[in-house]
N, C-alpha and C positions, 0 to 999 in steps of 0.2 A: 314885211316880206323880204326888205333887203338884209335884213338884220337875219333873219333864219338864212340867206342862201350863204352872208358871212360867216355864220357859225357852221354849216354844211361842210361848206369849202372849208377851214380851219379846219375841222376834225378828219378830211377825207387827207390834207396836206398831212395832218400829223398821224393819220394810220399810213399814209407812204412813206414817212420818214424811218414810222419804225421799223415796217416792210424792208425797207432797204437800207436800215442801219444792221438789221437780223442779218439777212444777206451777206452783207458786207462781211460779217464777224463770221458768218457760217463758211465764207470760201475765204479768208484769211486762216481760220482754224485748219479747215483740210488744208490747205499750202504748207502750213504748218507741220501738223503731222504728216506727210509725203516728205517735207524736207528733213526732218529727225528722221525718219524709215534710211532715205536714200544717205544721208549720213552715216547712219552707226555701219553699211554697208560698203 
């Protein structure tokens, strides 16, 4: 029993990591593109 809610928790930790590692890369991108836009301008 303790063994499934460790491996539960571990897989739910590492679907948030990646949740928020996507994130992270998703508005670092837009920042990104906004900053070249307001650049070449």
């Amino acid at each position: 029993m303790r063994l499934g809610f460790a491996a539960g928790a571990t897989l739910l930790v590492d679907a948030g990591q990646h949740a928020y590692n996507a994130s992270v890369c998703r508005l670092a991108g837009m920042n990104f593109v906004v900053f070249m836009v307001a650049g070449e301008h």
